[in-house]
DOTOR-62219 format. One line per 8 residues: number of its first residue (from 0); their letters; for each residue x, y, z of C-alpha. Coordinates in Angstrom, 2 decimals. Example, Ala and Ser with C-alpha at 12.3 -4.5 7.8 and 13.67 -1.06 7.14 Angstrom:
<nodes>
0	AS	12.30,-4.50,7.80 ~ 13.67,-1.06,7.14;
</nodes>
This chain:
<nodes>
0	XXXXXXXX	-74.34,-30.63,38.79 ~ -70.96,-30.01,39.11 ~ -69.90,-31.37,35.57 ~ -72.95,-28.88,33.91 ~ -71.38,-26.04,35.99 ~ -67.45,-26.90,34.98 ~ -66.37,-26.26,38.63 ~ -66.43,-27.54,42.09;
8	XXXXXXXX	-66.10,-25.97,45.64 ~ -63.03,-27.33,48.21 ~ -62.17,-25.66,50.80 ~ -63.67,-22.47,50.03 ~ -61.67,-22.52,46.73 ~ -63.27,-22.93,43.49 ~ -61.61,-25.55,40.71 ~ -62.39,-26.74,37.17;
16	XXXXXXXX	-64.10,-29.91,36.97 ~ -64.80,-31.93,33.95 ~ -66.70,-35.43,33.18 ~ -64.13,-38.28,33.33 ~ -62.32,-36.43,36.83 ~ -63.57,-37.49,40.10 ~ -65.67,-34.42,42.20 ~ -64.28,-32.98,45.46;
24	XXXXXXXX	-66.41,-33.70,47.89 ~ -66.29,-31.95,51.86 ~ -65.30,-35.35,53.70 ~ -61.97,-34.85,51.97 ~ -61.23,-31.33,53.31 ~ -60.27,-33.49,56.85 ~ -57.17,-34.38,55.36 ~ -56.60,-31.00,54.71;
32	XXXXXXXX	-57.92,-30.12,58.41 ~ -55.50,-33.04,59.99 ~ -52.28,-31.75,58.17 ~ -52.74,-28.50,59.47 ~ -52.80,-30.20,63.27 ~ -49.82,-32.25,62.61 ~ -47.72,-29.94,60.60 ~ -48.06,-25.89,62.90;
40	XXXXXXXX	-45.68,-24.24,60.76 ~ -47.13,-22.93,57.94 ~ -43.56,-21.78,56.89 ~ -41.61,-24.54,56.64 ~ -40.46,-25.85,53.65 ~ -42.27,-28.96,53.25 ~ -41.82,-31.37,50.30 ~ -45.42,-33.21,50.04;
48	XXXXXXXX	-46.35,-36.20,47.88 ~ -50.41,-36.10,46.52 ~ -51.21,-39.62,45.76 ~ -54.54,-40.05,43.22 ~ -54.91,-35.96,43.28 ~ -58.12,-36.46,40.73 ~ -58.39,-32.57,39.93 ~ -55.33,-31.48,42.26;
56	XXXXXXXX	-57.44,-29.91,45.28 ~ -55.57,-31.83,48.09 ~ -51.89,-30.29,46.61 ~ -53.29,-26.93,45.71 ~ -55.10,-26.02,48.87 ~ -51.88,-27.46,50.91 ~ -49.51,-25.13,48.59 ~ -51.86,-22.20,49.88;
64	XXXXXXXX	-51.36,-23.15,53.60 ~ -48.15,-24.27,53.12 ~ -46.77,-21.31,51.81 ~ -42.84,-22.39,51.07 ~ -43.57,-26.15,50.20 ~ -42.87,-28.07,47.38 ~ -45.61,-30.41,46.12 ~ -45.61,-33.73,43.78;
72	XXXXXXXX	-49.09,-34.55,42.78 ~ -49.93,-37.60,40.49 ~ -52.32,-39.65,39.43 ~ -52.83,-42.90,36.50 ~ -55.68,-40.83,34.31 ~ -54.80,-38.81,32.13 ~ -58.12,-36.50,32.17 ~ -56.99,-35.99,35.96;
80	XXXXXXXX	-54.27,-34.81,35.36 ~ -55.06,-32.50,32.21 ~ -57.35,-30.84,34.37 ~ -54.64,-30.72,37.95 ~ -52.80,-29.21,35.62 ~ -55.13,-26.75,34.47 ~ -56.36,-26.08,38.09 ~ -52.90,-25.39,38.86;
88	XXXXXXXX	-52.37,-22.37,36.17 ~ -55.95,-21.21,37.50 ~ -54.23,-21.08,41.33 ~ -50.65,-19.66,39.93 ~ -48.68,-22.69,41.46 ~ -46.91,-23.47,38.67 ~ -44.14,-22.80,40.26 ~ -44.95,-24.94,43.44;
96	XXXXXXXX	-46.92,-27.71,42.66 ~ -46.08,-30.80,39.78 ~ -48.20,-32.97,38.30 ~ -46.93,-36.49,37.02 ~ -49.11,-39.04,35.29 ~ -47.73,-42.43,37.08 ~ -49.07,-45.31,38.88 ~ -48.90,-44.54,42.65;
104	XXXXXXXX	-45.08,-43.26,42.68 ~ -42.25,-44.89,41.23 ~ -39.16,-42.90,42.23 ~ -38.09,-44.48,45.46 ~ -35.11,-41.72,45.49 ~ -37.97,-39.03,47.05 ~ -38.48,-38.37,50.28 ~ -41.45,-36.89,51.34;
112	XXXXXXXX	-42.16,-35.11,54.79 ~ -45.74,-35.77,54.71 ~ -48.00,-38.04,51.77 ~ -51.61,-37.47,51.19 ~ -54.29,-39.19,49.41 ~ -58.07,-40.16,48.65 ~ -57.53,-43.19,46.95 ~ -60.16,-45.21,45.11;
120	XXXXXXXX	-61.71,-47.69,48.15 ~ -65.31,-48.21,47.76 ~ -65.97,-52.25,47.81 ~ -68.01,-54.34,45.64 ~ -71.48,-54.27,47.84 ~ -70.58,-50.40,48.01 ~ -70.26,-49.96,44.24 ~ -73.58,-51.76,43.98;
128	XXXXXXXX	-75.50,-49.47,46.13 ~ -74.24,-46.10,45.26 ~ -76.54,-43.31,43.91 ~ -77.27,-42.88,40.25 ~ -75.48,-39.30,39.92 ~ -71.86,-40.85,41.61 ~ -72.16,-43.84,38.88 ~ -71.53,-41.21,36.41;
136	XXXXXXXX	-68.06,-40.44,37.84 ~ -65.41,-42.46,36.76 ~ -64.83,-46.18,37.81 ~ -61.03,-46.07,38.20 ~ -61.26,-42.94,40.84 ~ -64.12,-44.75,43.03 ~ -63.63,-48.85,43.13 ~ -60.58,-50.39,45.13;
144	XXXXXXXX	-61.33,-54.13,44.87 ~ -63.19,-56.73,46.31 ~ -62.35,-54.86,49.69 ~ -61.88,-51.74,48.76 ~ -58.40,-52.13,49.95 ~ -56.60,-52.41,46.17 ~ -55.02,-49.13,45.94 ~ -54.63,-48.74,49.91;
152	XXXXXXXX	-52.58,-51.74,49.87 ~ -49.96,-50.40,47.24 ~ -49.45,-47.11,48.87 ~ -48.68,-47.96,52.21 ~ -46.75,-50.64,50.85 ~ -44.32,-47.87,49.65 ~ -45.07,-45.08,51.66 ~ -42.30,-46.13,54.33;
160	XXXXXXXX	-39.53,-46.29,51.43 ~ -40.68,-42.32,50.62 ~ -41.71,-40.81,54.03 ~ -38.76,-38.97,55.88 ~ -38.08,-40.35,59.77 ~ -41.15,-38.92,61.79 ~ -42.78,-37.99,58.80 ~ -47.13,-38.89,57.89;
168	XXXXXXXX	-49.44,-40.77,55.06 ~ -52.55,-38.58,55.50 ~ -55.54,-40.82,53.78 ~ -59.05,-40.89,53.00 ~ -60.84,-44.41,53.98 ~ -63.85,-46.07,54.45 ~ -65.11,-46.45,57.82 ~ -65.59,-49.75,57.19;
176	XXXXXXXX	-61.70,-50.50,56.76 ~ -60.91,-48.76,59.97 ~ -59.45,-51.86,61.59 ~ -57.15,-52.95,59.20 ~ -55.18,-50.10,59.75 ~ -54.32,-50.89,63.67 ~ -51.46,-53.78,62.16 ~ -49.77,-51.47,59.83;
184	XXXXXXXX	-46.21,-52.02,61.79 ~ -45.96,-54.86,59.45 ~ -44.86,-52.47,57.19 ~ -42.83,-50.28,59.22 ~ -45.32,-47.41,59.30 ~ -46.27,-46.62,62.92 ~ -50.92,-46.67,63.71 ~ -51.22,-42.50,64.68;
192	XXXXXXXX	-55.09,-41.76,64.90 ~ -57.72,-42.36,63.03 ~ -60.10,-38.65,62.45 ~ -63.90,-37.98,61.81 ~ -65.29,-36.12,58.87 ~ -67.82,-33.44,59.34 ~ -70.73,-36.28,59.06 ~ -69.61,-37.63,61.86;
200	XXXXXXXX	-67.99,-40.84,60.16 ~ -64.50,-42.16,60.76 ~ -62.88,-40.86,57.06 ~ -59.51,-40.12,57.69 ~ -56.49,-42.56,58.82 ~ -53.15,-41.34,59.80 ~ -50.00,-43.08,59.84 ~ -46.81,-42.22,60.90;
208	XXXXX	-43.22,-43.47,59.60 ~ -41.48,-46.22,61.74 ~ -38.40,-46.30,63.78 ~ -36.47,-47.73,60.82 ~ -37.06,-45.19,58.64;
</nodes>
């Protein structure tokens, strides 16, 4: 429905949507929901990183909250970002929020006070078994491997390289996956909580930077 219409509904914002960009969907808005817990001052001047930002709803909804931050959204499709960018013009945060096309984030010069994402993670037997209307969406936004755990595995491999000292990777997940997150000190990123969606499912997994950041 949402590709017939053109737009989509996140967080009480409406955004452009177009076949070929993954649809928001409500679980998401918990990342939004957790960074708002973890981060009180709406003033500050963060500098957030939007990893696989699809149509750009996790950056643009922060750069509302967040009302002096800086934001670096980007994502490998190219339709993505066309239409990040275009939701972006629609919001006025031009100014505020840039969109790169790149795979995950190459510039290990940036440092980041808090990373979010809602990466592809669905597994094989999950692909299988998902309804007709979600097959229509694009492959590259929904499957993360054999596990699931693909695209996980590359960001958090370089989150700790781009998150400041105490800073947070804020990420989508399947509940299935919850446990693998509970070892992530083997890559110097700190276990902080793992959050419920409005289902009721465990959807959102937190991570914090390590001591040697």
């Amino acid at each position: 429905m949402a590709y017939l219409l053109g737009n989509a509904y996140f967080y009480e914002y409406s955004f452009k949507i177009k076949p070929g960009v993954f649809i928001p969907r409500p679980e998401t808005e918990t990342i939004i929901d957790v960074a708002c817990d973890l981060f009180k001052d709406k003033t500050k001047p963060l500098k957030i990183l939007d990893i696989c930002t699809g149509s750009g709803i996790l950056a643009i909804v922060l750069a509302k909250i967040f009302t002096n931050s800086k934001i670096i959204a980007v994502d490998i499709s190219e339709k993505a970002v066309n239409i990040a960018r275009e939701n972006i013009s629609l919001h006025k945060l031009e100014n505020r929020v840039n969109v790169l096309r790149t795979d995950i984030f190459p510039d290990k010069n940036e440092n980041f006070d808090f990373i979010v994402s809602n990466p592809p993670y669905l597994t094989d037997v999950e692909m299988k078994n998902i309804p007709d209307e979600v097959k229509r969406e694009p492959f590259q936004a929904l499957y993360g491997g054999i596990s699931g755990m693909d695209i996980i595995k590359r960001i958090i491999d370089i989150t700790p390289r781009i998150l400041k000292k105490d800073g947070f990777i804020i990420m989508e997940i399947s509940p299935h996956q919850v446990s693998y997150f509970r070892n992530t000190d083997i890559y110097g990123l700190e276990f902080f909580g793992i959050f419920k969606d409005l289902y009721g499912f465990q959807r959102v997994v937190v991570l914090k930077s390590g001591a040697n950041n």
